[in-house]
Backbone as ProteinMPNN parsed JSONL, in Angstrom:
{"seq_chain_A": "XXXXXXXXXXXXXXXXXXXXXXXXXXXXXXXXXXXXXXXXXXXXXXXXXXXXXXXXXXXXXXXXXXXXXXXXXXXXXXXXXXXXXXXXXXXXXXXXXXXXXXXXXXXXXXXXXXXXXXXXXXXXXXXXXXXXXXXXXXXXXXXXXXXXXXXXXXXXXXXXXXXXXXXXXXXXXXXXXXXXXXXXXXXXXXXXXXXXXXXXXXXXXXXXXXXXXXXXX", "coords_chain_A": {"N_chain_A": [[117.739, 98.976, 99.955], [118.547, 98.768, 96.22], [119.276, 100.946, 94.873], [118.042, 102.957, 92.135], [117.962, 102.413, 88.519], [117.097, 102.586, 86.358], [114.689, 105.509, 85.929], [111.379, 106.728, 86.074], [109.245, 110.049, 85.669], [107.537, 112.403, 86.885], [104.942, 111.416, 86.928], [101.291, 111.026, 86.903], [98.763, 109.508, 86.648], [97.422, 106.039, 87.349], [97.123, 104.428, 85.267], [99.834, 104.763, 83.928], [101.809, 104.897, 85.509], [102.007, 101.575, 85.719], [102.8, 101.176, 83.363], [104.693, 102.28, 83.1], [106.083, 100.335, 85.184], [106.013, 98.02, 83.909], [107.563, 98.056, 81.791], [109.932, 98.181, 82.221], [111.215, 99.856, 84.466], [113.216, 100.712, 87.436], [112.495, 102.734, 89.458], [109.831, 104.689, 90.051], [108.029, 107.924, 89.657], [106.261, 110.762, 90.982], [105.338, 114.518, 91.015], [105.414, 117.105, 93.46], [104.611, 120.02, 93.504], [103.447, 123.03, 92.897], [103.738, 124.592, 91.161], [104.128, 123.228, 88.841], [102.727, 121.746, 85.983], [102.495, 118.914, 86.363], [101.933, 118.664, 88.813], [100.699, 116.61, 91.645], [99.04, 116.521, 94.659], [99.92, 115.125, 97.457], [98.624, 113.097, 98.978], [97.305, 112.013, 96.645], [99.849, 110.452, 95.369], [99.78, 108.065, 96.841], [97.468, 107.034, 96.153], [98.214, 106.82, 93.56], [100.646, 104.462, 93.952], [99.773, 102.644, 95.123], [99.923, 99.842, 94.737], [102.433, 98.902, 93.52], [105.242, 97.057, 93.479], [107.266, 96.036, 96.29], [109.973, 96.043, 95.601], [110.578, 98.203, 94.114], [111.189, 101.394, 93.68], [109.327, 104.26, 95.054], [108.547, 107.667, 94.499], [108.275, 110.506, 95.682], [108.96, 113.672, 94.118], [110.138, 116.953, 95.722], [109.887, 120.143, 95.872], [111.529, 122.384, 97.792], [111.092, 121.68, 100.335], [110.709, 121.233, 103.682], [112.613, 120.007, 106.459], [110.72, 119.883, 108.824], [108.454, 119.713, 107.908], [108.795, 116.999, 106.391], [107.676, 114.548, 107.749], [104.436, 114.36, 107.992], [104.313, 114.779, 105.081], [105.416, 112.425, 104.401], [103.533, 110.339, 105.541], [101.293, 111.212, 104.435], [101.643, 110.819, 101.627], [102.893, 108.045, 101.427], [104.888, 107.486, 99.785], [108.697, 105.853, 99.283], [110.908, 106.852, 99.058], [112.596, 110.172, 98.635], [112.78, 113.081, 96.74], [114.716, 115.399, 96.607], [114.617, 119.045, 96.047], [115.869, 122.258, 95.337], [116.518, 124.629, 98.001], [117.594, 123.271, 100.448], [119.227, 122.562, 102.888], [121.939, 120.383, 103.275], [122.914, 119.047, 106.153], [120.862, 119.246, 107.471], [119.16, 117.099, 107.161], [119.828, 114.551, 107.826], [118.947, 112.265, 109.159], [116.705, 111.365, 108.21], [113.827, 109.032, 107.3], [113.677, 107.576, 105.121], [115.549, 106.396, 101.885], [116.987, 109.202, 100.058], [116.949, 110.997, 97.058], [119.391, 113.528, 95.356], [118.861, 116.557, 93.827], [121.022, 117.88, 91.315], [122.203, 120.473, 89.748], [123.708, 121.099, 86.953], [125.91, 122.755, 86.645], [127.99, 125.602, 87.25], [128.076, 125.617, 89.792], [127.629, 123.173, 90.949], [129.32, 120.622, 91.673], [129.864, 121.833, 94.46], [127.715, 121.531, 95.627], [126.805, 118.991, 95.315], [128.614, 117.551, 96.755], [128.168, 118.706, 99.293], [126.326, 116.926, 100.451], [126.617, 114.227, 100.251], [127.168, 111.723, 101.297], [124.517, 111.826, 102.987], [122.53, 112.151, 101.124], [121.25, 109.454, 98.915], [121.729, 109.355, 96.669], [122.334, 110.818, 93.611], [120.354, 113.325, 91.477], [121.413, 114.694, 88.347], [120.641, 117.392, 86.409], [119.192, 119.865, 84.11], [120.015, 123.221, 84.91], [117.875, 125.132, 84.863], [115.277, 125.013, 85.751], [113.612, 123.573, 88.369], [112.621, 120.436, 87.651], [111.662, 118.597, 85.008], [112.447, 120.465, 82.271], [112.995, 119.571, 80.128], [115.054, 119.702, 78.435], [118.169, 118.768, 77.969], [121.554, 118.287, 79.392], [124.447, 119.908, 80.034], [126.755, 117.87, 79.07], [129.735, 117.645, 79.73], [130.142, 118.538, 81.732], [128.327, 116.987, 83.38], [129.772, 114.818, 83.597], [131.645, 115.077, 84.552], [130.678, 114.91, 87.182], [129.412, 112.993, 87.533], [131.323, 111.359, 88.387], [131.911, 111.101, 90.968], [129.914, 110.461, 92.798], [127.256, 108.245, 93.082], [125.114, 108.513, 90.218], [121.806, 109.601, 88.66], [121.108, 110.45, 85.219], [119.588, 113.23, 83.727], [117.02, 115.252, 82.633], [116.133, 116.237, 79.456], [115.896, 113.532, 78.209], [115.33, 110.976, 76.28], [114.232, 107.945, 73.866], [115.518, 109.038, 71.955], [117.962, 109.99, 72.54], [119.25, 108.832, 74.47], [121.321, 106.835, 74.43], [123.272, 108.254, 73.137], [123.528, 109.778, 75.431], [124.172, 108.607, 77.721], [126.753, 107.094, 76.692], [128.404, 109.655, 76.736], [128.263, 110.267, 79.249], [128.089, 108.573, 81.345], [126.547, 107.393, 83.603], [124.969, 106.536, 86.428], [122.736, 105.999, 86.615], [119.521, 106.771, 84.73], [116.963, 109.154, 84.204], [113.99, 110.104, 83.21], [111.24, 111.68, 82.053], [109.72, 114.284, 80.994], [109.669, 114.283, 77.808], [108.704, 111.797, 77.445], [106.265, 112.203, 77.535], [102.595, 112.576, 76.371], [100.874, 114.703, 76.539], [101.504, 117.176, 79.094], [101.507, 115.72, 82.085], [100.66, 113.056, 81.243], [101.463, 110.152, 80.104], [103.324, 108.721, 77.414], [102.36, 105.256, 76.174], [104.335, 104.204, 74.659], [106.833, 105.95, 73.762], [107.352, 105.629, 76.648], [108.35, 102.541, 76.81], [110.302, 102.826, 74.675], [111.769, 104.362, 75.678], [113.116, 102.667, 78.184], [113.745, 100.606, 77.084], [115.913, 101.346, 75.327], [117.708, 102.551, 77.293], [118.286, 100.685, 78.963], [120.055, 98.906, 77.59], [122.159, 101.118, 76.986], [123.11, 101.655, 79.478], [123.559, 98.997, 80.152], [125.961, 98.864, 78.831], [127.856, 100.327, 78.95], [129.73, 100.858, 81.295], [129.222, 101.761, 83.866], [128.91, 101.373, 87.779], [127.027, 99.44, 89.089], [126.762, 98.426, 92.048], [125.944, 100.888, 93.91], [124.117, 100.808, 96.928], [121.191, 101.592, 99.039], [120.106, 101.47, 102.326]], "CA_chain_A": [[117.183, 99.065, 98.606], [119.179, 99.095, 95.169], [119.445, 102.581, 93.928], [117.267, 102.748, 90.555], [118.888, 102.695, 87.42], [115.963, 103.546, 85.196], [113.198, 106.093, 86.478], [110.175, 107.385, 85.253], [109.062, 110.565, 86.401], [106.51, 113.232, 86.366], [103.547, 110.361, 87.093], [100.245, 111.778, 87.4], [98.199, 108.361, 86.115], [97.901, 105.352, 87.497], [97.956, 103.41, 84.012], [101.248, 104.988, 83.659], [102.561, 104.151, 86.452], [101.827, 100.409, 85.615], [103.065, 100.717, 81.962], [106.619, 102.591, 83.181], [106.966, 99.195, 86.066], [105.97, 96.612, 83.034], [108.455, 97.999, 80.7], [111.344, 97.388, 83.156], [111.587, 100.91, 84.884], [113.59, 100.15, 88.426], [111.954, 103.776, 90.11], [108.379, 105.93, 89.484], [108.41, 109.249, 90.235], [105.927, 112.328, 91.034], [105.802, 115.637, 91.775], [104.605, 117.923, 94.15], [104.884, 121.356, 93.202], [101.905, 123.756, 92.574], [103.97, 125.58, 89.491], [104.517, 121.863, 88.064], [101.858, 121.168, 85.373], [102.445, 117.243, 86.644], [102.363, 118.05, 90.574], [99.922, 116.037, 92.002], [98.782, 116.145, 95.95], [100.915, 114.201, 98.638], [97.305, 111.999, 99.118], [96.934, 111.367, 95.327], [100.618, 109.823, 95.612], [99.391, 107.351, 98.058], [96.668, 106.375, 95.475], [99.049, 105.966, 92.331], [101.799, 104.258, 93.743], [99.378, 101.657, 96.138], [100.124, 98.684, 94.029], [103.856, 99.293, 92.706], [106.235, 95.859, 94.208], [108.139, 96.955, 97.447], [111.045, 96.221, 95.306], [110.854, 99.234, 92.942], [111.661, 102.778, 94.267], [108.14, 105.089, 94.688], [109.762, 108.489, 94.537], [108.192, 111.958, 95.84], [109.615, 114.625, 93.948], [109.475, 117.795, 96.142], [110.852, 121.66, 96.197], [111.924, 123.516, 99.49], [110.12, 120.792, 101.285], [111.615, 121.668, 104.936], [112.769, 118.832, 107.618], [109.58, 120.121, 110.078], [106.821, 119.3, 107.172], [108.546, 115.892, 105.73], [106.713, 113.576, 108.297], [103.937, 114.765, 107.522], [104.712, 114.722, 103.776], [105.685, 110.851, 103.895], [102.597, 109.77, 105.987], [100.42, 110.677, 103.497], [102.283, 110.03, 100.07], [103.6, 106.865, 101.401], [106.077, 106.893, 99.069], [109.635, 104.953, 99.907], [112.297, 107.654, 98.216], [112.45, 111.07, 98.541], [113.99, 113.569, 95.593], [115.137, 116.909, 96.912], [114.91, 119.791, 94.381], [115.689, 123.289, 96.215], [117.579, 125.247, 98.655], [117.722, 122.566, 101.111], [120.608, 122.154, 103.992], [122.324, 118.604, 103.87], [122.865, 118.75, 107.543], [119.246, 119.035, 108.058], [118.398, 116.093, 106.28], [120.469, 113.411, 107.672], [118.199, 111.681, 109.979], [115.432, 111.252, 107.38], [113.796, 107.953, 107.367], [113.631, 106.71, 103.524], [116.293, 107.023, 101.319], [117.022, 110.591, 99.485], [117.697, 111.16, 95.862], [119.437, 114.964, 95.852], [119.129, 116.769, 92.706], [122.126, 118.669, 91.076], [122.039, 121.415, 89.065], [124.571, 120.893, 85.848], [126.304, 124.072, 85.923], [129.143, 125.336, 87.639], [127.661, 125.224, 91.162], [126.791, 121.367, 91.032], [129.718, 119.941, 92.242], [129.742, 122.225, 95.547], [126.297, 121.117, 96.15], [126.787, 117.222, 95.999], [130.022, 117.318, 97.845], [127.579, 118.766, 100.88], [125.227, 116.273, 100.296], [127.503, 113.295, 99.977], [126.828, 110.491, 103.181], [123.165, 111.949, 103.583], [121.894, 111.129, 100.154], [121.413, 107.651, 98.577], [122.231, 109.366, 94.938], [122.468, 112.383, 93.007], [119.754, 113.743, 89.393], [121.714, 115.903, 87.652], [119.343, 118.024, 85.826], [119.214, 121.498, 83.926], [119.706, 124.081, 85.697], [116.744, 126.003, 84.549], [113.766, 124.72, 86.38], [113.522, 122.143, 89.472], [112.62, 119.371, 86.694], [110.734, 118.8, 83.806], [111.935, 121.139, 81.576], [112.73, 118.801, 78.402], [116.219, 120.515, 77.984], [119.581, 118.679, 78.096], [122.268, 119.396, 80.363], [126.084, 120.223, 79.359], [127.621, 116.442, 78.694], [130.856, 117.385, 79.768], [130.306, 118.923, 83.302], [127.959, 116.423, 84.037], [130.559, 113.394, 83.263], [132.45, 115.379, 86.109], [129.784, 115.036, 88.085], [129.035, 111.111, 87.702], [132.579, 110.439, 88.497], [132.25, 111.782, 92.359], [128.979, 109.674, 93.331], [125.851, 107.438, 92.306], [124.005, 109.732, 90.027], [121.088, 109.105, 87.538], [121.395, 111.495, 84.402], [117.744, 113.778, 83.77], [117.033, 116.639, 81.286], [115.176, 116.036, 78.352], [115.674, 112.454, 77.909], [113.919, 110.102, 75.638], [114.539, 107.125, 73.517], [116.045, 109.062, 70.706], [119.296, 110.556, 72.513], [119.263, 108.659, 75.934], [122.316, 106.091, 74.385], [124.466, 109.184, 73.579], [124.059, 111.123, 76.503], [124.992, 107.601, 78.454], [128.165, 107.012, 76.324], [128.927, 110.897, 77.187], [128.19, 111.422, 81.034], [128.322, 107.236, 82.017], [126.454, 107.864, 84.892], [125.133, 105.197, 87.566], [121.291, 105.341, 85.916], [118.794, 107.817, 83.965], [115.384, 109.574, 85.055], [113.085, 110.619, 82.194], [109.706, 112.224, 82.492], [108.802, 115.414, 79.219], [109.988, 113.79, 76.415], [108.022, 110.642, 77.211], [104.707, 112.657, 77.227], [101.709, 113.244, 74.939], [100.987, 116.052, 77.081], [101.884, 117.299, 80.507], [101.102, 114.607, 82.675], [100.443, 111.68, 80.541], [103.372, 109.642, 79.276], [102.803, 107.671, 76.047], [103.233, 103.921, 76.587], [105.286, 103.774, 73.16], [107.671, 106.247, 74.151], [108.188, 104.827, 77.888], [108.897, 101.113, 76.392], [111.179, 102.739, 73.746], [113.032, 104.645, 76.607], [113.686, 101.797, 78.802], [114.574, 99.591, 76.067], [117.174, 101.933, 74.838], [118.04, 102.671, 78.443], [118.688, 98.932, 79.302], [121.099, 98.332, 76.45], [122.674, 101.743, 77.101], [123.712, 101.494, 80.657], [124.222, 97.756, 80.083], [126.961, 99.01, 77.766], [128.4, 102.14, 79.539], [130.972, 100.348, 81.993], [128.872, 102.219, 85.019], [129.224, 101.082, 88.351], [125.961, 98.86, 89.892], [126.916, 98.431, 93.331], [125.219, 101.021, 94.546], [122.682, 100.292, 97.392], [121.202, 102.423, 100.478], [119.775, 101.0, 103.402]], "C_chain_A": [[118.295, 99.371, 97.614], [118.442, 100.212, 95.161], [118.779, 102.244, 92.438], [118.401, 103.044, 89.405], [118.301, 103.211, 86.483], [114.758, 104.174, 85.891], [112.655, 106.5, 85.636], [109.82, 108.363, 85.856], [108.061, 111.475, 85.827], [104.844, 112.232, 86.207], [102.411, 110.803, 87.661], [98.648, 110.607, 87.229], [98.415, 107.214, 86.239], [98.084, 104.156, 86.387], [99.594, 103.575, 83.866], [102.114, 104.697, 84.563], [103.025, 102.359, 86.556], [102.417, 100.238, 84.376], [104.527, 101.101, 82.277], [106.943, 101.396, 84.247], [107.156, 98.016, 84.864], [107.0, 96.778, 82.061], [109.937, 98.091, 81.567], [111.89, 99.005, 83.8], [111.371, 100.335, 86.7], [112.835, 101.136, 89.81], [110.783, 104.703, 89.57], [108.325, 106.787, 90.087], [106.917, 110.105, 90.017], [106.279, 113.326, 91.485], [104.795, 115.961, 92.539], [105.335, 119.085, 94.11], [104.263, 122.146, 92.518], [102.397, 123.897, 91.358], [103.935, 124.733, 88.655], [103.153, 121.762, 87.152], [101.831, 119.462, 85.43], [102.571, 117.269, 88.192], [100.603, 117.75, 90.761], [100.135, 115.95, 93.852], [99.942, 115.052, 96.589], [99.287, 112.467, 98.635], [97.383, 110.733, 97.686], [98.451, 110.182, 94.831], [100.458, 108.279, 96.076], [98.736, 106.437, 96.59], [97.584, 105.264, 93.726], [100.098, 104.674, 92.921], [101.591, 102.998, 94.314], [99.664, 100.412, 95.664], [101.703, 98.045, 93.251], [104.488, 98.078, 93.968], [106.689, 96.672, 95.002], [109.468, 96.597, 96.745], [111.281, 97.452, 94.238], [110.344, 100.286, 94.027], [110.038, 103.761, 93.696], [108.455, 106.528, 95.055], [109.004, 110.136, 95.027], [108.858, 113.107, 95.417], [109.582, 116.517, 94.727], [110.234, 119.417, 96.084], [111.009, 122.484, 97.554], [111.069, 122.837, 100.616], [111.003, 120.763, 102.604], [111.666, 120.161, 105.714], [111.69, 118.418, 108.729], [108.189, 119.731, 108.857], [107.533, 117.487, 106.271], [107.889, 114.408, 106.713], [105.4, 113.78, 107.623], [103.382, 114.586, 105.806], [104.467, 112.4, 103.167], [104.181, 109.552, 104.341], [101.095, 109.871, 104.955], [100.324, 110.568, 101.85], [102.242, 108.443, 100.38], [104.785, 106.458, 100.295], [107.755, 106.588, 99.76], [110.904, 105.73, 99.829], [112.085, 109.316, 98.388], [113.153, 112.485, 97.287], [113.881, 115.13, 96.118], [115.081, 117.53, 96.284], [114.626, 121.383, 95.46], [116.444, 123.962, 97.009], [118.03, 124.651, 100.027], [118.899, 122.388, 101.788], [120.798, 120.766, 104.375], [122.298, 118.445, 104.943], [121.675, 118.42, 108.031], [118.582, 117.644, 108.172], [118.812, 114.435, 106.229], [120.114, 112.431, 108.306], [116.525, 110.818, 109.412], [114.853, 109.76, 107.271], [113.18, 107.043, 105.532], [114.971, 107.664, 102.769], [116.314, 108.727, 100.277], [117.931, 110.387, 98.051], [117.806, 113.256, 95.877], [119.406, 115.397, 94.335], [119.756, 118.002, 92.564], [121.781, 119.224, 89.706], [122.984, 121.222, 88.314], [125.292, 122.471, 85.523], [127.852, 124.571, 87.312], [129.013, 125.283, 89.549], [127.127, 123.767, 91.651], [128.206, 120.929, 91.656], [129.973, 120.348, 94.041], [128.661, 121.616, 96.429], [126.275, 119.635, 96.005], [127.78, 117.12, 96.702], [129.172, 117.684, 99.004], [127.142, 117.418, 100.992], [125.672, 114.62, 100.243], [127.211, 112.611, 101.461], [125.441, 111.017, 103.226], [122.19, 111.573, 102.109], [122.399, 110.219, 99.287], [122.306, 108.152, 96.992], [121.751, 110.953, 94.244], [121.481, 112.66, 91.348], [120.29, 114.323, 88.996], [121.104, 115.881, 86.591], [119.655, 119.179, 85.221], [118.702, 122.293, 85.227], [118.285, 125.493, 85.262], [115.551, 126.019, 85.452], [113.816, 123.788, 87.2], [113.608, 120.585, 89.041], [111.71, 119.819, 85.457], [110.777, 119.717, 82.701], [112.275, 120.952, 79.704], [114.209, 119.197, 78.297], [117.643, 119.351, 78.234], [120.644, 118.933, 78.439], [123.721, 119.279, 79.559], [126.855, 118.602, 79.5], [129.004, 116.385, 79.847], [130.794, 117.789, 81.292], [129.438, 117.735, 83.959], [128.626, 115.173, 83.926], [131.261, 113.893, 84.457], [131.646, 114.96, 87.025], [129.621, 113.414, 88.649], [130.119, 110.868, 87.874], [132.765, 110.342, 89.757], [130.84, 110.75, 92.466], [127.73, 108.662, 92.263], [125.318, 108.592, 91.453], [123.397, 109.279, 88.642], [121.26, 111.01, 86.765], [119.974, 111.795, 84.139], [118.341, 114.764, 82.734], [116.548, 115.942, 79.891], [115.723, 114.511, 77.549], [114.597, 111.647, 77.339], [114.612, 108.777, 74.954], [115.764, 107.505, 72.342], [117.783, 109.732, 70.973], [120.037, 109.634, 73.726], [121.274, 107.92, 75.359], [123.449, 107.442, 74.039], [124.933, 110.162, 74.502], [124.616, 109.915, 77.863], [126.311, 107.481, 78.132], [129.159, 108.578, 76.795], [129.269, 110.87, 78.352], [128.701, 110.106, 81.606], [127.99, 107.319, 83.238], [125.559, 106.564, 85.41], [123.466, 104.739, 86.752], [120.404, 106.526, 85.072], [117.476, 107.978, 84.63], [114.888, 110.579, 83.661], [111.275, 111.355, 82.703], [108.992, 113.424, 80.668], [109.097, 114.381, 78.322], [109.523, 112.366, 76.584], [106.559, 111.127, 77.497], [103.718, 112.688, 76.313], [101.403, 114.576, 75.281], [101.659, 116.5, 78.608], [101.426, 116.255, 81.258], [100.654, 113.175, 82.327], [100.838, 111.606, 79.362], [102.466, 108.675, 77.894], [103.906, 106.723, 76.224], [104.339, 104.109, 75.365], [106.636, 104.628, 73.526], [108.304, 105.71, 75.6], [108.764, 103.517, 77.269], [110.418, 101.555, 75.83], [112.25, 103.04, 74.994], [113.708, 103.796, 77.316], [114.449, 100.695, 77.973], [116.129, 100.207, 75.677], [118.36, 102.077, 76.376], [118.941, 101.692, 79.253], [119.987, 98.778, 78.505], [122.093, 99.685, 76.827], [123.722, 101.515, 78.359], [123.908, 99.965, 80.815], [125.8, 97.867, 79.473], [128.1, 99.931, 78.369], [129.899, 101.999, 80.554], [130.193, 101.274, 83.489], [128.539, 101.336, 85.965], [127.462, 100.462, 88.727], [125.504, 98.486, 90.632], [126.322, 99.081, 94.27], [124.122, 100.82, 95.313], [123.056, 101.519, 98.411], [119.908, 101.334, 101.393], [118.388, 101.257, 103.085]], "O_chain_A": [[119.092, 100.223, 98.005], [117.244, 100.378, 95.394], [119.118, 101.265, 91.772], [119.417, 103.735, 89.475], [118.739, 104.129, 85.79], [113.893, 103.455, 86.392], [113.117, 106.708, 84.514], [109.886, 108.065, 87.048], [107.717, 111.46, 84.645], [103.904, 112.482, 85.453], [102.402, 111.0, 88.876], [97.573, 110.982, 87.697], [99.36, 106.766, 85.59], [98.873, 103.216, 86.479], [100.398, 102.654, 83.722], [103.212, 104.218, 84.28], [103.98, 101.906, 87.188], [102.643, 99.055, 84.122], [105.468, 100.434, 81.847], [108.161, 101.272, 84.367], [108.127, 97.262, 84.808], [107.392, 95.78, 81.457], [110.994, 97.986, 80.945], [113.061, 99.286, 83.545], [110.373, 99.867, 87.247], [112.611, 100.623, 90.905], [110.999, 105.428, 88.598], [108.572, 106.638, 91.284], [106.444, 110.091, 88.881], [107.255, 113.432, 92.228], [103.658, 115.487, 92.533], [106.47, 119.215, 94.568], [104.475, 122.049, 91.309], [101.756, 123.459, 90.403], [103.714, 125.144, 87.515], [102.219, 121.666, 87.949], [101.193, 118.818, 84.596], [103.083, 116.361, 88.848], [99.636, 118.34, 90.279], [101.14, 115.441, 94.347], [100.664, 114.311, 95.922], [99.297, 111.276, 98.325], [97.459, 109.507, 97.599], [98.231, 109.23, 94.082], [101.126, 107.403, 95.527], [99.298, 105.471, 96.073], [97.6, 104.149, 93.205], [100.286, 103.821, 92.053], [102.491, 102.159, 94.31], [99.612, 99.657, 96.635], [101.89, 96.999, 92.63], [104.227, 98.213, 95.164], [106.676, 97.882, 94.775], [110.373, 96.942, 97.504], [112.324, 97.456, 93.584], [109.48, 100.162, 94.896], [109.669, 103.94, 92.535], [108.689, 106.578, 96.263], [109.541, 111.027, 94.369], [109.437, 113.703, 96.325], [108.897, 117.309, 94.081], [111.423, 119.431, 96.404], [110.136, 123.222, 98.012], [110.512, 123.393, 101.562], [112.092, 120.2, 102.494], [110.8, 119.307, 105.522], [111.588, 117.354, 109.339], [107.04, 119.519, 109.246], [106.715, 116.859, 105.599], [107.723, 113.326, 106.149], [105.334, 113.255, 106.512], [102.231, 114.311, 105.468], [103.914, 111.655, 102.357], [103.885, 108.479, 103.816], [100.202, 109.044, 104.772], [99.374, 110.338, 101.102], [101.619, 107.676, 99.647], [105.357, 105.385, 100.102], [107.981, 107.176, 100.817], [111.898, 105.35, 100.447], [110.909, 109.56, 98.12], [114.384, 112.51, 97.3], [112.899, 115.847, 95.924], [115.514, 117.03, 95.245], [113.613, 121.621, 96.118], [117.566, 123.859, 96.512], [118.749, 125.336, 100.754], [119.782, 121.951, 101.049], [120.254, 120.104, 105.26], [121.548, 117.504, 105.199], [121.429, 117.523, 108.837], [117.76, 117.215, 108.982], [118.542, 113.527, 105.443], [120.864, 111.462, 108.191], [115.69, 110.091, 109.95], [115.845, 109.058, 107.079], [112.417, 106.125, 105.23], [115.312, 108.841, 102.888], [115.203, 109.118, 99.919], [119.046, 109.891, 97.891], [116.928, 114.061, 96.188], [119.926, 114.604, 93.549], [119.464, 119.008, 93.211], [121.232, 118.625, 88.782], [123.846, 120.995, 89.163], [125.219, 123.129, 84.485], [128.451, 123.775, 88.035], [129.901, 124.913, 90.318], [126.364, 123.474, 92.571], [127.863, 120.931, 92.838], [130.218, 119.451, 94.848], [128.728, 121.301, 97.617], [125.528, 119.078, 96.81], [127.624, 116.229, 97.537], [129.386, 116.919, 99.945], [127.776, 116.741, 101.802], [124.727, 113.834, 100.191], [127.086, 113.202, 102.533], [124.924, 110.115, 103.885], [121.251, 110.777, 102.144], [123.569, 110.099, 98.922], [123.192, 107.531, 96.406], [120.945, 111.832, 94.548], [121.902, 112.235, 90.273], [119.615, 115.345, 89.117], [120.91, 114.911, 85.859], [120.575, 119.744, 85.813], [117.781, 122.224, 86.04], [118.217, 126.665, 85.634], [114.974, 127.05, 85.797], [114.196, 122.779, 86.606], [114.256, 119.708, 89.611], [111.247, 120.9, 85.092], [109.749, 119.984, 82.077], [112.045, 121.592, 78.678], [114.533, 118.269, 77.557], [117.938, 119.591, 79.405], [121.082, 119.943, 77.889], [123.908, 118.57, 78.57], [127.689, 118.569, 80.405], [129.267, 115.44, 80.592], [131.569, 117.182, 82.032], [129.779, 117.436, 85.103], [127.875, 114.247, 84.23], [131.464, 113.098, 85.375], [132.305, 114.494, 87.954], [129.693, 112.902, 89.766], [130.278, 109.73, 87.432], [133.686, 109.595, 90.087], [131.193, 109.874, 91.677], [127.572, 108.562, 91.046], [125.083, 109.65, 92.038], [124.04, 108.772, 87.723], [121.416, 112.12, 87.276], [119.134, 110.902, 84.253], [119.447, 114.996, 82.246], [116.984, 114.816, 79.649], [115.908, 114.509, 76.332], [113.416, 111.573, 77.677], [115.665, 108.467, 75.512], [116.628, 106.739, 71.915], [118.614, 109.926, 70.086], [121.253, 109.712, 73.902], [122.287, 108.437, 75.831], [124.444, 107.534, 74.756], [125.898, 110.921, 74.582], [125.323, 110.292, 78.797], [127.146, 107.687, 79.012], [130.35, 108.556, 77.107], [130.357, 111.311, 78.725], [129.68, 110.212, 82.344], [128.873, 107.336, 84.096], [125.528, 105.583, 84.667], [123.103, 103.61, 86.422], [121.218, 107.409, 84.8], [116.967, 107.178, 85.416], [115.455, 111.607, 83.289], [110.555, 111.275, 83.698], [108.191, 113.229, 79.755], [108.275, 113.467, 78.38], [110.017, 111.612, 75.745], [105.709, 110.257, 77.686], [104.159, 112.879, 75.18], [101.6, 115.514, 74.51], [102.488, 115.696, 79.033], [100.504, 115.796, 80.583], [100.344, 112.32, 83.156], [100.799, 112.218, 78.295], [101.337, 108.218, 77.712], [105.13, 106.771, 76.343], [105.475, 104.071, 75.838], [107.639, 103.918, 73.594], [109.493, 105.416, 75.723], [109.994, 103.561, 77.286], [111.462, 101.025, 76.21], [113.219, 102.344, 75.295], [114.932, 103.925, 77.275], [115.502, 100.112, 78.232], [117.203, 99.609, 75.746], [119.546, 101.745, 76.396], [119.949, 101.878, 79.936], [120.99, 98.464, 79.145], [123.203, 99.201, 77.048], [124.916, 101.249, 78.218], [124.555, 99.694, 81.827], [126.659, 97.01, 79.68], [129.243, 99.97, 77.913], [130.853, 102.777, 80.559], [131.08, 101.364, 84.338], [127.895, 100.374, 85.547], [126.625, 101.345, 88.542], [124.329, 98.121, 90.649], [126.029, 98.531, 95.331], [123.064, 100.636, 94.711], [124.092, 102.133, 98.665], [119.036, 100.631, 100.882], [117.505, 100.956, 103.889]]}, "name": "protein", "num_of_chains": 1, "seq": "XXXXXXXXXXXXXXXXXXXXXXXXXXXXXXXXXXXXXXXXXXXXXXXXXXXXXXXXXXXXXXXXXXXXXXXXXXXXXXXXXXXXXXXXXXXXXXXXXXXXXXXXXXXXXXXXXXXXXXXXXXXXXXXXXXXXXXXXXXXXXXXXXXXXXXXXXXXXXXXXXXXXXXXXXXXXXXXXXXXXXXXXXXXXXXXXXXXXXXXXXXXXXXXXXXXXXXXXX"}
């Protein structure tokens, strides 16, 4: 599978799920995570994502999700991608049978933590370090341009249509992952903002000189 270049995330609706594939988004994303005002069931996964092309990335977002509960986990999401968010041991995790997106914390412990993680996952979120995801915020430009220079990694943190092209020209990183700032409320995205994001998104990372080679098995 190509590695996504544009995600959508935080999907709790399956219109939305259908309006972030039609506007040219390469990966769809939920969560699972009780504290999450957008985590949705492992089952209810299953239901959104049943119709999504096998060429676009269906993405489980999960926290401290252990190696002994992700069977389990994948059998009844069915989703194709997995996104790490947590205190998780790369070693653990290298046997896993769908690719792994790992997510990195933007702060001065992020490059320790993808250097583990490096050969076992497909690609790296760097994200604020504040909260697992979702928390609208913007991460430091300049550490995370360090960051995208060492592996695949889509850029996250309070992305939307209205900053996405300068935080691409900043960080130049392999793709982007949006989710708050394309909301009306917690869990349901407004088509007008997803379109705008991908549109801007497209032209951004068309522009950026970032690498597109990435694939994982």
């Amino acid at each position: 599978m190509n590695l996504p270049r544009i995600k959508i995330c935080g999907l709790t609706r399956i219109e939305d799920v259908h309006i972030a594939i039609a506007a040219g988004a390469e990966a769809v994303g939920s969560v699972h995570y009780a504290t999450s005002p957008r985590s949705v069931e492992s089952s209810a996964m299953a239901s959104l994502f049943d119709e999504v092309p096998e060429e676009i990335w269906t993405g489980g977002v999960v926290v401290d999700l252990t190696p002994d509960q992700v069977d389990d986990f994948l059998a009844a999401s069915r989703v194709r991608a997995l996104q790490l968010c947590g205190a998780q041991q790369a070693e653990a995790w290298a046997d896993v049978s769908v690719p792994l997106l790992r997510r990195i914390s933007v702060d001065e412990a992020g490059a320790t933590d993808l250097e583990a993680w490096k050969g076992i996952a497909a690609g790296f979120v760097l994200d604020h370090p504040k909260v697992p995801g979702g928390s609208g915020q913007t991460v430091n430009f300049a550490l995370a341009a360090e960051l995208a220079k060492q592996a695949p990694c889509l850029l996250a943190g309070g992305l939307s249509a209205d900053n996405t092209l300068e935080a691409v020209d900043a960080v130049r990183p392999y793709g982007v992952d949006a989710s708050s700032r394309l909301e009306q409320i917690p869990g349901r995205k407004s088509p007008a903002e997803i379109y705008s994001f991908v549109q801007v998104a497209q032209a951004a990372l068309g522009s950026s000189g970032s690498s597109s080679l990435a694939t994982t098995d």
